[in-house]
C-alpha positions in Angstrom: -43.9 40.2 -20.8 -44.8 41.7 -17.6 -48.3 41.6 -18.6 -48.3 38.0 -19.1 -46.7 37.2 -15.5 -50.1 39.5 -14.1 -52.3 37.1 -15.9 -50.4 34.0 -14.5 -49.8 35.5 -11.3 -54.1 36.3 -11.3 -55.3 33.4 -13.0 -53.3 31.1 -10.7 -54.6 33.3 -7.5 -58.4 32.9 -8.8 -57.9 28.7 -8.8 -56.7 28.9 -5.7 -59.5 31.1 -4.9 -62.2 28.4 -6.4 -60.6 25.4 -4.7 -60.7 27.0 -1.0 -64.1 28.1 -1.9 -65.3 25.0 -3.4 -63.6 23.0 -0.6 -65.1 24.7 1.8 -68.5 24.3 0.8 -68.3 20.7 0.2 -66.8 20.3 3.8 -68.9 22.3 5.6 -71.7 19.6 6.6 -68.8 17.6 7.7 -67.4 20.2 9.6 -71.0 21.3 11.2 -71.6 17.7 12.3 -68.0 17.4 13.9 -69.2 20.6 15.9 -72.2 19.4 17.5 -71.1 18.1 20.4 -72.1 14.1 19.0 -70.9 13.7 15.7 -71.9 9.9 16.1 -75.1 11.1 16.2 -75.4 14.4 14.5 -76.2 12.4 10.9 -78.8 11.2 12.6 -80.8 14.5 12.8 -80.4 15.0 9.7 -80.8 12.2 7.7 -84.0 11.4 9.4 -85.3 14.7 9.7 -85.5 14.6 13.5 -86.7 17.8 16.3 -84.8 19.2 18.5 -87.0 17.1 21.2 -86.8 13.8 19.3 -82.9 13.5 18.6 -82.4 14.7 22.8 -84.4 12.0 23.4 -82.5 9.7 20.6 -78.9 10.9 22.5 -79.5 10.0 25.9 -80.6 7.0 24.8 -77.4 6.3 22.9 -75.8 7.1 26.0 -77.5 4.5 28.3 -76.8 2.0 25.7 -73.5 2.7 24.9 -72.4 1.6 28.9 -74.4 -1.5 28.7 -72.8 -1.9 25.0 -69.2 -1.5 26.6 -69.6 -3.8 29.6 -71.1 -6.7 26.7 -68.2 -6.3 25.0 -65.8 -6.9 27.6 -67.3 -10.2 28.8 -67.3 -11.2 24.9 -63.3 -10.2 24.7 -62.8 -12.0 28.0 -64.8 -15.5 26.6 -63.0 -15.0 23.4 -59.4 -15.5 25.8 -61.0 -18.4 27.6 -62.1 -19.7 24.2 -58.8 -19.0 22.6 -56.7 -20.7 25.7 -58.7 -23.6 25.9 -58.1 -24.1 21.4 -54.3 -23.5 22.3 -54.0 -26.4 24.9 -56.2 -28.9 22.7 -56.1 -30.7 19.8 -59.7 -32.4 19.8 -63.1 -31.0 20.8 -63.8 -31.0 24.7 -66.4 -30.5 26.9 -64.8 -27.5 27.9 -64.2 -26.2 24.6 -68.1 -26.9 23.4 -68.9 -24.9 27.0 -67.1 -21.9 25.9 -68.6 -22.3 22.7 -72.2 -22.0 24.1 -71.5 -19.3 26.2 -69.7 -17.3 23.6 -72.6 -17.7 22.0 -74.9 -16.7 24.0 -72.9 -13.5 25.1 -73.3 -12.7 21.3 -76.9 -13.4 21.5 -77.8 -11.3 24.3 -75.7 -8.7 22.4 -77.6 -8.7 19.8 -80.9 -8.2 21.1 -80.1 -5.5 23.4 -78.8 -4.2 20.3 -82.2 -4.6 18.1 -84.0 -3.4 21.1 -81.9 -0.4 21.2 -82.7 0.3 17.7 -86.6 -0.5 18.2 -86.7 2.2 20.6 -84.6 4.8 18.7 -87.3 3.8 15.9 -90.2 4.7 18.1 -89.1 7.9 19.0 -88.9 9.0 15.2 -91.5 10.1 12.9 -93.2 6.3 11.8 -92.2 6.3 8.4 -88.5 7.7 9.6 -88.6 5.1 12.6 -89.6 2.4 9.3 -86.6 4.0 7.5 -84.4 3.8 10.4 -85.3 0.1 11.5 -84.4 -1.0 7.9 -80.9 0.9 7.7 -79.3 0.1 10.9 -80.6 -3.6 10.7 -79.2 -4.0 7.2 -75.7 -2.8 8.4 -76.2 -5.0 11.7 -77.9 -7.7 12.3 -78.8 -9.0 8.9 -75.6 -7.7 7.4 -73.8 -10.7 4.6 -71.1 -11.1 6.9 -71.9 -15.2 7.2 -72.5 -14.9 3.3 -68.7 -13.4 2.7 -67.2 -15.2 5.0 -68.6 -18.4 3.2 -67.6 -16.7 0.0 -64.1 -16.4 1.1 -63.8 -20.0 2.3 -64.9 -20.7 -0.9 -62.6 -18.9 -2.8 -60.0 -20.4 -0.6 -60.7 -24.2 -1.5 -60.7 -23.7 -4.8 -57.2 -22.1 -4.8 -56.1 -25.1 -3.5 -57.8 -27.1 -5.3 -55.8 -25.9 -8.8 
């Protein structure tokens, strides 16, 4: 009987064993890229196969975006209020209303270039056929992303649940 207990007693020690190990192993990119100093970023390098030189270069270019990117975002929040104060006090389309519209829009415009120009220069720092690779990934998850598709898909599926 004792003899059984040192099996259990080993064989439950060696899974334990196994799982740390095999945890650790499978977390260990994650855990390399959280130490670099810009995890944001870190995939980058590798995914894209990126030098020392090239991904410096890709970093403090982030950087310089990223503070343009926060002030574009604040005047969008603030025209979204405007927007949102001016739908509260109306019931009909105004002149008003249509100018926040516009400028909303154009706010979001302006966002998005600065955006796809930020990407074309990331691009042109890579390898070409990386920089090709790149342009194709972050465009699909940004600027031609099926967000307008879903969100027509979902008004969709909501007219014909009241429809029935």
């Amino acid at each position: 009987m004792k003899r059984a207990w040192v099996i259990l007693l080993a064989g439950l020690f060696l899974a334990c064993a196994a799982y740390f190990c095999s945890y650790y192993a499978g977390t260990a990119r994650s855990h390399r890229l959280e130490g670099s100093g810009t995890p944001e970023l870190a995939w980058l390098k590798e995914e894209f196969h990126l030098t020392d030189a090239e991904f410096a270069r890709i970093k403090q270019m982030h950087e310089g975006y990223l503070a343009g990117c926060a002030q574009r975002c604040r005047h969008i929040d603030e025209k979204n209020a405007q927007l949102r104060a001016l739908l509260a006090a109306s019931n009909k389309m105004t002149p008003e209303i249509e100018q926040a519209l516009a400028e909303s829009a154009r706010l979001r415009t302006e966002c998005q270039r600065q955006m796809l120009d930020h990407f074309y220069q990331v691009s042109q720092t890579m390898p070409p056929e990386q920089g090709k690779r790149y342009l194709a990934w972050v465009q699909g998850q940004t600027i031609l992303s099926d967000t307008h598709s879903q969100m027509q898909q979902s008004q969709n599926r909501h007219e014909e649940m009241h429809h029935h």
